[in-house]
C-alpha positions in Angstrom: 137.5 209.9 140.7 137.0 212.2 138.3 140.4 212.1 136.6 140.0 208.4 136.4 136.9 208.1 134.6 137.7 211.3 132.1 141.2 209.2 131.8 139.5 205.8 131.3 136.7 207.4 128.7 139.8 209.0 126.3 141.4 205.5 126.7 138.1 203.9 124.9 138.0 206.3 122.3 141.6 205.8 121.1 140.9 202.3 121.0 137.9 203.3 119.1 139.8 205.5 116.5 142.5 202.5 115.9 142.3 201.4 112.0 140.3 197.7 112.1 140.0 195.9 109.1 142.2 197.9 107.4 145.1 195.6 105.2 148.0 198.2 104.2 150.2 197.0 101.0 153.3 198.5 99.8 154.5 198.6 96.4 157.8 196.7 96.3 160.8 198.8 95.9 158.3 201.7 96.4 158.2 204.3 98.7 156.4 203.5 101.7 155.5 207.1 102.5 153.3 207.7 99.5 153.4 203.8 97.5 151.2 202.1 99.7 147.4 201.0 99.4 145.2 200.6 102.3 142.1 198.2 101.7 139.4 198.9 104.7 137.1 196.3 104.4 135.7 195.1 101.1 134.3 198.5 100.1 137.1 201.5 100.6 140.7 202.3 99.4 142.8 205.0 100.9 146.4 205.6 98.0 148.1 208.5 97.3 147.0 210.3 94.0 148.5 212.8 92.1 149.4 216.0 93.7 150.3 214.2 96.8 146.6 213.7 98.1 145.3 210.8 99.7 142.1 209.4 98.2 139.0 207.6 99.1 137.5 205.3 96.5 135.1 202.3 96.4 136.9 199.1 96.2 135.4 195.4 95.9 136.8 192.1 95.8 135.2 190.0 92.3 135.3 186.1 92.6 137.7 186.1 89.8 140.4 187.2 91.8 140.4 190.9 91.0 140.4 194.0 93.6 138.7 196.4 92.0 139.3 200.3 92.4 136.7 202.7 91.4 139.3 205.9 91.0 136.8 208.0 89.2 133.1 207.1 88.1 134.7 206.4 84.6 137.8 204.8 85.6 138.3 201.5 87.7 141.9 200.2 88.3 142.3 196.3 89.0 144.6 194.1 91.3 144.9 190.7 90.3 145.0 188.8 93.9 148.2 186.3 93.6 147.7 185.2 97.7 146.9 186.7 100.4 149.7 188.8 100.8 150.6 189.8 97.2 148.9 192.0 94.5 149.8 192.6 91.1 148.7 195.7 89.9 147.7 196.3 85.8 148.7 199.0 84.1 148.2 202.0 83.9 146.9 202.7 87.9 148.8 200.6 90.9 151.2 198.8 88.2 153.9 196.5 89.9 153.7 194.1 92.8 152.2 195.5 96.3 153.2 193.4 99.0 151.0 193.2 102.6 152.2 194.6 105.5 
């Protein structure tokens, strides 16, 4: 009985540890390893920066059709939303087309 509840208590926190509300893009053409952009809700985006990390930054969706990335509390990158399944990224941060996964 024991084994069954310690089994049935790790089951429930893997399910709890499972990414939800987390849309994944890839660049097109890009690497999917380190050219991908995951959007977690409306407020946090997970990319590859330079020197092969993985960063954290605020994100938010404006009404004009923009994703907005906070990358540094001086610079915000944009995404202009073509549907839901397509960005298109300005230059210089996230340029090119990122596609949903």
């Amino acid at each position: 009985m024991k084994h069954l509840l310690s089994t049935i208590l790790f089951l429930f926190l893997l399910a709890g540890c499972q990414k939800q509300g987390v849309v994944r893009y890839q660049m097109d053409g890009g690497n999917p390893e380190i050219d991908f952009l995951e959007v977690q809700g409306d407020t946090l985006c997970r990319f590859y920066g330079p020197g092969n990390i993985v960063l954290e930054c605020p994100c938010r969706r404006e009404q004009q059709g923009v994703l907005s990335i906070q990358v540094t509390p001086l610079i915000t990158a944009r995404l202009r939303i073509i549907d839901d399944r397509t960005l298109e990224g300005e230059a210089p941060f996230f340029e090119g087309v990122w596609v949903r996964q």
